[in-house]
VEXTORTI-443243 format. One record per residue (C-alpha): residue number from 1; residue in one letter; x, y, z. Coordinates in steps of 0.25 Angstrom, whole numbers, plus 2048, in hexadecimal, padded with zeros to 3 digits. Example, Ala and Ser with C-alpha at 12.3 -4.5 7.8 and 13.67 -1.06 7.14 Angstrom:
VEXTORTI-443243
+-----+--------+-----+-----+-----+
: num : residu :  px :  py :  pz :
+-----+--------+-----+-----+-----+
:   1 :      a : 831 : 7EE : 81F :
:   2 :      s : 837 : 7FC : 81D :
+-----+--------+-----+-----+-----+
//
This chain:
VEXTORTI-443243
+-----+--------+-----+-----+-----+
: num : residu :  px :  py :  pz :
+-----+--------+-----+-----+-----+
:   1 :      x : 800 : 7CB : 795 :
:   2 :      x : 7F2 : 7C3 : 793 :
:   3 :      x : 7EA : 7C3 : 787 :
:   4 :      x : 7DC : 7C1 : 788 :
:   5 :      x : 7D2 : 7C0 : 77D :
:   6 :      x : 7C7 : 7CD : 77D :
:   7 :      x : 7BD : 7C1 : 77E :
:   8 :      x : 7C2 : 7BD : 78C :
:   9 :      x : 7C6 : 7CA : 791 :
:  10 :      x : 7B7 : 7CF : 78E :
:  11 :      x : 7B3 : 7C4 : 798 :
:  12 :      x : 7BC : 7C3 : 7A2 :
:  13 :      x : 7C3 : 7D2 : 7A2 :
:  14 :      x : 7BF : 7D5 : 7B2 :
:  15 :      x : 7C8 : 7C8 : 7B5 :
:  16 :      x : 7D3 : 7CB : 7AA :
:  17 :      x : 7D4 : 7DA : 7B0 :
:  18 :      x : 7D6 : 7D4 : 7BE :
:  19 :      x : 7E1 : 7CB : 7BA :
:  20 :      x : 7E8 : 7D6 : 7B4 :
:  21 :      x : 7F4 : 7DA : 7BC :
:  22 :      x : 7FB : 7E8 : 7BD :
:  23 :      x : 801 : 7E9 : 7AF :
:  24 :      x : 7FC : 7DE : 7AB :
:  25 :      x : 7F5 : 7DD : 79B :
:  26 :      x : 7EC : 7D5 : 796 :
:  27 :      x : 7E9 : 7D6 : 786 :
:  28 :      x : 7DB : 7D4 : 780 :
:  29 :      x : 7DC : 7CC : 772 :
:  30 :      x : 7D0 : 7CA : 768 :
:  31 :      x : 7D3 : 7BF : 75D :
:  32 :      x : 7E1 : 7BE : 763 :
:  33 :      x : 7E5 : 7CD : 761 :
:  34 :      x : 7E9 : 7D7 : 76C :
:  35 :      x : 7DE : 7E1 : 76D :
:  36 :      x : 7DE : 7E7 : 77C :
:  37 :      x : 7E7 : 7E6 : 787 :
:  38 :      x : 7E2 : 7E8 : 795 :
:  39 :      x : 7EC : 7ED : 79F :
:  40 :      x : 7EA : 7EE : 7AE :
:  41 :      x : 7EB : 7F9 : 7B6 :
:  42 :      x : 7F4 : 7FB : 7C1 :
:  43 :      x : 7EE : 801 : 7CE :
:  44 :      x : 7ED : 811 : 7CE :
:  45 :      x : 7F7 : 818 : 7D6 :
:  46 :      x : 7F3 : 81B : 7E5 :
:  47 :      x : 7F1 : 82A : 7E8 :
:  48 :      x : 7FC : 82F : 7F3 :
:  49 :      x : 7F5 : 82F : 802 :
:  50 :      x : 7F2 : 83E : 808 :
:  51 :      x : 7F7 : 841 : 815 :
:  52 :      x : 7EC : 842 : 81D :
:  53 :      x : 7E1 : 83B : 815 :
:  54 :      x : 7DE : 833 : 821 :
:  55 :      x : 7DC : 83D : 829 :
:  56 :      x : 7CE : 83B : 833 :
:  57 :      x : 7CF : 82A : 82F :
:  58 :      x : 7D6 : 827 : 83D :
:  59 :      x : 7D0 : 82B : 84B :
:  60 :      x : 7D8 : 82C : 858 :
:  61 :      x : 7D1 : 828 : 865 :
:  62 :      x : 7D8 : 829 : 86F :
:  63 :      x : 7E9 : 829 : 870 :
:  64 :      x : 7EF : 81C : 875 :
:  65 :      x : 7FD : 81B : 878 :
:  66 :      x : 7F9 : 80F : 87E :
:  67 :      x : 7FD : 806 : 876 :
:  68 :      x : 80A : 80B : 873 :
:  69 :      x : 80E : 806 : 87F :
:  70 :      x : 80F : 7F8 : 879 :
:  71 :      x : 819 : 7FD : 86F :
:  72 :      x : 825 : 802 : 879 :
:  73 :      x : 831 : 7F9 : 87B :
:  74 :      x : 834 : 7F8 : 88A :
:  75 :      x : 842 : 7F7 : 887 :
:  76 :      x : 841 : 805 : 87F :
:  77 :      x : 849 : 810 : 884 :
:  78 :      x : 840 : 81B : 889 :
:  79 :      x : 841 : 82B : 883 :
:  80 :      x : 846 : 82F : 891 :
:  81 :      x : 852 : 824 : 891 :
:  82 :      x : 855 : 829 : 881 :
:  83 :      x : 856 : 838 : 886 :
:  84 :      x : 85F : 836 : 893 :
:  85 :      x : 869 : 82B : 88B :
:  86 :      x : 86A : 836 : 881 :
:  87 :      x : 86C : 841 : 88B :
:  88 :      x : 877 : 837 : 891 :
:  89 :      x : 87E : 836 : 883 :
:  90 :      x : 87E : 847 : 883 :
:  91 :      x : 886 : 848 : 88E :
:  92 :      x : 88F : 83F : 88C :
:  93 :      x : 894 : 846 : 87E :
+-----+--------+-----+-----+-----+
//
């Protein structure tokens, strides 16, 4: 807690209120005597998001699957290998 006189807090309250931090108090005294206490404000609770609020923000020009291409491993196993392995297993139970 920091104590201040009213004094000083009347000529440098801007800088005394941006030194506050959330919680924080800061007490104003005339002739040594509590008279105010100042208190910062915690930041106001964000709204929840809509869906759909962003709708129209993002533009599509053309599909590229392209660059996808980068992203495949050449030692992945491919759909058709996945299907006849399990095929194989099917028969064999």
């Amino acid at each position: 807690m920091t104590t201040v006189s009213i004094e000083e807090a009347q000529a440098k309250l801007p800088e005394l209120i941006e030194h506050l931090a959330k919680g924080e108090e800061l007490v104003i005294t005339r002739n040594q005597q509590p008279i105010a206490r100042l208190l910062a404000e915690g930041r106001p609770k964000r709204q929840p998001r809509k869906a759909g609020s962003a709708k129209g923000l993002l533009t599509i020009l053309a599909e590229d699957d392209e660059h996808l291409e980068d992203f495949k491993e050449t030692n992945c196993v491919s759909n058709d290998q996945r299907l006849s392995t399990k095929k194989k297993l099917e028969q064999h139970t």
